[in-house]
N, CA, C and O atoms as a GROMACS GRO file, in nm:
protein
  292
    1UNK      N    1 -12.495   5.184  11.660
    1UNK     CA    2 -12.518   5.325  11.632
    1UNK      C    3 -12.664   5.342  11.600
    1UNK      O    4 -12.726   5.251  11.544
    2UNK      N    5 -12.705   5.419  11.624
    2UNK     CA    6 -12.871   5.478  11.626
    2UNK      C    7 -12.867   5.607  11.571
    2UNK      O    8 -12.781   5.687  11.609
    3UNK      N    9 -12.987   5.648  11.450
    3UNK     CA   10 -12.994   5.785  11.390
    3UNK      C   11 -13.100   5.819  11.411
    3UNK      O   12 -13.186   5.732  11.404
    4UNK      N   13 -13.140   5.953  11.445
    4UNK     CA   14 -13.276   5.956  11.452
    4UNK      C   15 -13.263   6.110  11.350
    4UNK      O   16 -13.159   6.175  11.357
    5UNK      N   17 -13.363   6.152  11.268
    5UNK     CA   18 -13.391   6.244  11.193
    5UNK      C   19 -13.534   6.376  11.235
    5UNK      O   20 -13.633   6.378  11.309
    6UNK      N   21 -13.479   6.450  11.157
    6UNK     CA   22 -13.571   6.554  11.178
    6UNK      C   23 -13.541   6.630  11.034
    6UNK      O   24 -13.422   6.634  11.004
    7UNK      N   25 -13.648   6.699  10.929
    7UNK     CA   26 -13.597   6.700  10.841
    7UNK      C   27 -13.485   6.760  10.756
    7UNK      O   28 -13.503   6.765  10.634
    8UNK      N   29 -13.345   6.817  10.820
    8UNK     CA   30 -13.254   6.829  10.763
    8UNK      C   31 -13.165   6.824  10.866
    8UNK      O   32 -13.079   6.911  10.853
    9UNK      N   33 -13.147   6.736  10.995
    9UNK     CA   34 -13.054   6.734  11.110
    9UNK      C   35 -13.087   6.620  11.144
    9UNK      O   36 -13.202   6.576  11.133
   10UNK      N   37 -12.999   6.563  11.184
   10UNK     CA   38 -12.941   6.392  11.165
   10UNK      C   39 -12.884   6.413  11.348
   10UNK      O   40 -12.822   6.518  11.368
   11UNK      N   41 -12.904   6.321  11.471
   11UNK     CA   42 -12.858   6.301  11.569
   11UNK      C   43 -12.802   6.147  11.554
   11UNK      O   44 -12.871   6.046  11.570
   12UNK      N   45 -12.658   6.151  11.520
   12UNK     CA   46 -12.594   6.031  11.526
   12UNK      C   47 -12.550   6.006  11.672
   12UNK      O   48 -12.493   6.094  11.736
   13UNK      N   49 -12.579   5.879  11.727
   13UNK     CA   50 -12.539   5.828  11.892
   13UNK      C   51 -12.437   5.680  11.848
   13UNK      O   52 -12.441   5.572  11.788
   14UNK      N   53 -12.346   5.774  11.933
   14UNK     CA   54 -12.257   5.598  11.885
   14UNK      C   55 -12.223   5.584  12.044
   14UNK      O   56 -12.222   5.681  12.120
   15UNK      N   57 -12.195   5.446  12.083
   15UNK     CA   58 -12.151   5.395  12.225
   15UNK      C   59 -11.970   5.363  12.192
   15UNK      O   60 -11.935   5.261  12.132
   16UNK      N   61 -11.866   5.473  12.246
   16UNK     CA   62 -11.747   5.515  12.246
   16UNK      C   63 -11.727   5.338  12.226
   16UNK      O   64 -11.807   5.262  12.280
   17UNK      N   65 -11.601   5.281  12.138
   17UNK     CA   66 -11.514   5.197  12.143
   17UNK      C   67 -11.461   5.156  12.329
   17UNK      O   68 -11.490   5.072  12.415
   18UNK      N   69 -11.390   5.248  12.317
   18UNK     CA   70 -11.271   5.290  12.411
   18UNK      C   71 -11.346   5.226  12.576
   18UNK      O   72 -11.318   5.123  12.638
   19UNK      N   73 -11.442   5.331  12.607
   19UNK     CA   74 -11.484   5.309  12.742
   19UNK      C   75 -11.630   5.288  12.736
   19UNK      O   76 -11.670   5.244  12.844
   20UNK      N   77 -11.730   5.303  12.642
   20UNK     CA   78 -11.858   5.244  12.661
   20UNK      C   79 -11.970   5.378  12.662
   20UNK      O   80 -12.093   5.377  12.661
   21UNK      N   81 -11.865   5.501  12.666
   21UNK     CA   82 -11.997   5.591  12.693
   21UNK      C   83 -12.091   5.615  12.545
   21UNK      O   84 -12.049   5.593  12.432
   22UNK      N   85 -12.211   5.659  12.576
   22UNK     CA   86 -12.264   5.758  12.439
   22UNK      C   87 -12.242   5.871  12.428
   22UNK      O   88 -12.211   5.937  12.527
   23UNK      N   89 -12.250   5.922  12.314
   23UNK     CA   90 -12.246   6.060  12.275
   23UNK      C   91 -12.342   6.060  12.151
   23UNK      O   92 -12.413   5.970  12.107
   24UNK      N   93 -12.326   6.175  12.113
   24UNK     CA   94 -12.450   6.227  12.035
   24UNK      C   95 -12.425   6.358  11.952
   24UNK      O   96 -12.449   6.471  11.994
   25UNK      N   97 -12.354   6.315  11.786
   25UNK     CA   98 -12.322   6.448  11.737
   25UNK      C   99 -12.466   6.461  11.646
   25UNK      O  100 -12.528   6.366  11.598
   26UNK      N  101 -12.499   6.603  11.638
   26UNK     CA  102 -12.578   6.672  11.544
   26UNK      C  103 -12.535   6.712  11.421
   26UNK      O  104 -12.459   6.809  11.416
   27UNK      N  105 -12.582   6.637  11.284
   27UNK     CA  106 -12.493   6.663  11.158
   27UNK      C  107 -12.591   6.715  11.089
   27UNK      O  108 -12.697   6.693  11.148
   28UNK      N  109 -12.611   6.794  10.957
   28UNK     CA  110 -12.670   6.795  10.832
   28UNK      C  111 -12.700   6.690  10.729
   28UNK      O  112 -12.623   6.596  10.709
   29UNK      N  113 -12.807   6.706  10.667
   29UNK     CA  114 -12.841   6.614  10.589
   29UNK      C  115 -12.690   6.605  10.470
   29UNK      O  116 -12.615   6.513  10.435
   30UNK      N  117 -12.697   6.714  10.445
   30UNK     CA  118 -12.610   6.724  10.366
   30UNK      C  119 -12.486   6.712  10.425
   30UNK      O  120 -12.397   6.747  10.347
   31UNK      N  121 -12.454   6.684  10.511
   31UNK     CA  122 -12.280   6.626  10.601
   31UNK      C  123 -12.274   6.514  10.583
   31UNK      O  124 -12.160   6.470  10.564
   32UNK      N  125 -12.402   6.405  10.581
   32UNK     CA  126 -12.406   6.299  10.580
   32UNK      C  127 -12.405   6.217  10.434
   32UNK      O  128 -12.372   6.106  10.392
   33UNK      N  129 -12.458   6.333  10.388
   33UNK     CA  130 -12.542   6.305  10.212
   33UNK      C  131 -12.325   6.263  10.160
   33UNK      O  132 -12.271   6.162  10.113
   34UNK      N  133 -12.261   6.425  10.208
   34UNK     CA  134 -12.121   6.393  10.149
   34UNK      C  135 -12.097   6.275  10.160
   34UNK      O  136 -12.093   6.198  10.064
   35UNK      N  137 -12.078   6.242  10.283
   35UNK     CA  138 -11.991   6.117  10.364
   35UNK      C  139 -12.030   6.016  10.333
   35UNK      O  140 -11.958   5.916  10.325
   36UNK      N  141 -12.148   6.019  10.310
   36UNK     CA  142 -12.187   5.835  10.272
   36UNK      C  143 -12.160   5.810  10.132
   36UNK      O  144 -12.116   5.701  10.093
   37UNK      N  145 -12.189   5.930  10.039
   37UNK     CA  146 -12.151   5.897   9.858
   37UNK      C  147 -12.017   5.940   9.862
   37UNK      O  148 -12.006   6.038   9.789
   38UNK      N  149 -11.870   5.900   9.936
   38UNK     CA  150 -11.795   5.945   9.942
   38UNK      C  151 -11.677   6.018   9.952
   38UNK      O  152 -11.567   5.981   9.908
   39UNK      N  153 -11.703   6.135  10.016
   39UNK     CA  154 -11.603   6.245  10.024
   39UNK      C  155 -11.552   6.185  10.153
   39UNK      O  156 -11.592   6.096  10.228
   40UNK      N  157 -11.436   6.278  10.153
   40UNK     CA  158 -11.344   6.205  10.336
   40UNK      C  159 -11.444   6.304  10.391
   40UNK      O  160 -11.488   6.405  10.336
   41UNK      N  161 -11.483   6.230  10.565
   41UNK     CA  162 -11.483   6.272  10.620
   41UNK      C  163 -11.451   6.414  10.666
   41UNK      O  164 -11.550   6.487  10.671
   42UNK      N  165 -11.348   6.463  10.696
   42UNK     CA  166 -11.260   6.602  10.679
   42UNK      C  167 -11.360   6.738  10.606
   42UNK      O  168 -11.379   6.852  10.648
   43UNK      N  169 -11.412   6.667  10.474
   43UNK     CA  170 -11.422   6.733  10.362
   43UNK      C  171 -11.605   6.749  10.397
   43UNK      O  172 -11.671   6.852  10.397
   44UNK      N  173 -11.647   6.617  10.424
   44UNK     CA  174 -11.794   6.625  10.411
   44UNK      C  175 -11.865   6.732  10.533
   44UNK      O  176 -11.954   6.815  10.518
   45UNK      N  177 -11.785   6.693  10.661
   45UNK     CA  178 -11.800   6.776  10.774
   45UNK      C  179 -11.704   6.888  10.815
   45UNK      O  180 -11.707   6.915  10.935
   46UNK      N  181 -11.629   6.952  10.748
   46UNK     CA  182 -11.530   7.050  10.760
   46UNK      C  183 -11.569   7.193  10.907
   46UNK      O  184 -11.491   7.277  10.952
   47UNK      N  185 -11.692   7.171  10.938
   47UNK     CA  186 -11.665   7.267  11.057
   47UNK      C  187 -11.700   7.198  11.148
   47UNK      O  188 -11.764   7.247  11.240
   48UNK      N  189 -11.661   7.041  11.146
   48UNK     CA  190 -11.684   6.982  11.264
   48UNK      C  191 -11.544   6.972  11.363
   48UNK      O  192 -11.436   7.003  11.312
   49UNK      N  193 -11.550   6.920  11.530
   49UNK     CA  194 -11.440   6.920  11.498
   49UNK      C  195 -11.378   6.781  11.532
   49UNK      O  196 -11.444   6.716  11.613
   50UNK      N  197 -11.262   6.721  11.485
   50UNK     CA  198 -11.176   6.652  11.463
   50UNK      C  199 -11.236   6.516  11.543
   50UNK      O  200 -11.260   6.403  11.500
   51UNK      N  201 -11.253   6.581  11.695
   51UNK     CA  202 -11.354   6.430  11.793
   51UNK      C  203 -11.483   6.385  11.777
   51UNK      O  204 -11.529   6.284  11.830
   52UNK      N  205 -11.561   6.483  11.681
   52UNK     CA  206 -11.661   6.449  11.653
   52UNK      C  207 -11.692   6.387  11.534
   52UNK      O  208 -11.784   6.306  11.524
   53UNK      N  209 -11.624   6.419  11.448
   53UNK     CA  210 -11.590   6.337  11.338
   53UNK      C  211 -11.517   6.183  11.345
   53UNK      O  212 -11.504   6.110  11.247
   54UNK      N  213 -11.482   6.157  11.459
   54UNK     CA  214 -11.423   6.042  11.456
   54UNK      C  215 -11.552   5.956  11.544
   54UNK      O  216 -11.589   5.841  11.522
   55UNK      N  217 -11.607   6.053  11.646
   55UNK     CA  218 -11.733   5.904  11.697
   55UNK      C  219 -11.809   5.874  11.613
   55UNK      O  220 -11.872   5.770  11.633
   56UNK      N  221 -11.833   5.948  11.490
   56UNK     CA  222 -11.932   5.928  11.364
   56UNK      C  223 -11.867   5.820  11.293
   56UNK      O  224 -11.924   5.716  11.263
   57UNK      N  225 -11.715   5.855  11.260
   57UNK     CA  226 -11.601   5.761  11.155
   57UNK      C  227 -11.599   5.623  11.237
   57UNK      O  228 -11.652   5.524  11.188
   58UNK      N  229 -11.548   5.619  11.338
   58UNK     CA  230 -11.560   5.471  11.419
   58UNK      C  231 -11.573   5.483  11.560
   58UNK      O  232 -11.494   5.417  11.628
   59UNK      N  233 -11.659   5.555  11.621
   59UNK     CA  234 -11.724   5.460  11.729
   59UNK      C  235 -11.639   5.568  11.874
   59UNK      O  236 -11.689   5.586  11.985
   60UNK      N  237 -11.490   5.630  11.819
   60UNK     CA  238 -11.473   5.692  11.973
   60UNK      C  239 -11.516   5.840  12.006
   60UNK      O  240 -11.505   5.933  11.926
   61UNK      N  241 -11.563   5.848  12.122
   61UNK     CA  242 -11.609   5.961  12.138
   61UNK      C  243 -11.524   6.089  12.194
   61UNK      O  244 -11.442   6.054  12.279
   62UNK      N  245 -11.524   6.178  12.176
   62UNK     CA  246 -11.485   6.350  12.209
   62UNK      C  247 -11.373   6.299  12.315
   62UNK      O  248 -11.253   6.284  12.289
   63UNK      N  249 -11.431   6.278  12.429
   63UNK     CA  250 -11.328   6.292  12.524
   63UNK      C  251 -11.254   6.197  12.525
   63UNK      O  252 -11.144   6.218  12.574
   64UNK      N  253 -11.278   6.076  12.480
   64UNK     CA  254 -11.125   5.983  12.470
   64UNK      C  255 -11.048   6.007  12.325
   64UNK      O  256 -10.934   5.984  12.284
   65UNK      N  257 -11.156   6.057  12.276
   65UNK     CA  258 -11.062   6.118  12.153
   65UNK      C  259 -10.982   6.199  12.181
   65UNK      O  260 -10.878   6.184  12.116
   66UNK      N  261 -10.980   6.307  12.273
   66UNK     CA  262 -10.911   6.399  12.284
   66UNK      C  263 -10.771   6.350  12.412
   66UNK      O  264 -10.650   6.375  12.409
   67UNK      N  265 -10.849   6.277  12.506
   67UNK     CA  266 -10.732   6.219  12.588
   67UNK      C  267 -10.630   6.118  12.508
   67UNK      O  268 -10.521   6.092  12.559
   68UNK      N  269 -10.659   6.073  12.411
   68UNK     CA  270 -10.561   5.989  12.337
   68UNK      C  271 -10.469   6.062  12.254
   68UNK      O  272 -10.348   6.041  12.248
   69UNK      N  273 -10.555   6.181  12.166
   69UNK     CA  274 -10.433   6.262  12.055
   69UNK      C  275 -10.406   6.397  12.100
   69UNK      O  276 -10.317   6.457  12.039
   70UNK      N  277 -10.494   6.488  12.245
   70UNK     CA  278 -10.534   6.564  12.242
   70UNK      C  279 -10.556   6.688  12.160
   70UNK      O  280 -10.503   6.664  12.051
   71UNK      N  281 -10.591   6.771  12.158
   71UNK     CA  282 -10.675   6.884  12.143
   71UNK      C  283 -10.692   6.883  11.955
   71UNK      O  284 -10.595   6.840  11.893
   72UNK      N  285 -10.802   6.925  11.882
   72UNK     CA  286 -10.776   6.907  11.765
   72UNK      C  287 -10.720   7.044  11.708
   72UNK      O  288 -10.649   7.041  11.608
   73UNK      N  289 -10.744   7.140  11.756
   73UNK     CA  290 -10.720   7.280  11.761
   73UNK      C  291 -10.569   7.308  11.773
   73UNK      O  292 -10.528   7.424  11.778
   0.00000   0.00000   0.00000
């Protein structure tokens, strides 16, 4: 995983588990600030949605996220 910053937007790139692709979610300092001193996920990023929170949580990205549980909506 690779972060690159700008000063209050965070571009997290993770390479999907599943099939190998990258993706690339855009978080807040403060999305991240939650998540790392603890809050769930869920809670730290609450208007994210559900697939993007998980390539951040471990590694799979949007669309196999969504082909595996589909839709988070």
């Amino acid at each position: 995983m690779t972060t690159t910053t700008a000063p209050t937007t965070l571009y997290v790139t993770n390479a999907c588990q599943f099939c190998g692709a990258a993706s690339t979610v855009e978080l807040t300092a403060a999305e991240v600030a939650a998540w790392i001193t603890g809050a769930p996920i869920q809670d730290a990023m609450p208007d994210r949605p559900a697939p993007s929170r998980e390539l951040v949580r471990n590694g799979t990205h949007p669309e196999c996220w969504t082909a595996m549980f589909g839709s988070a909506e």
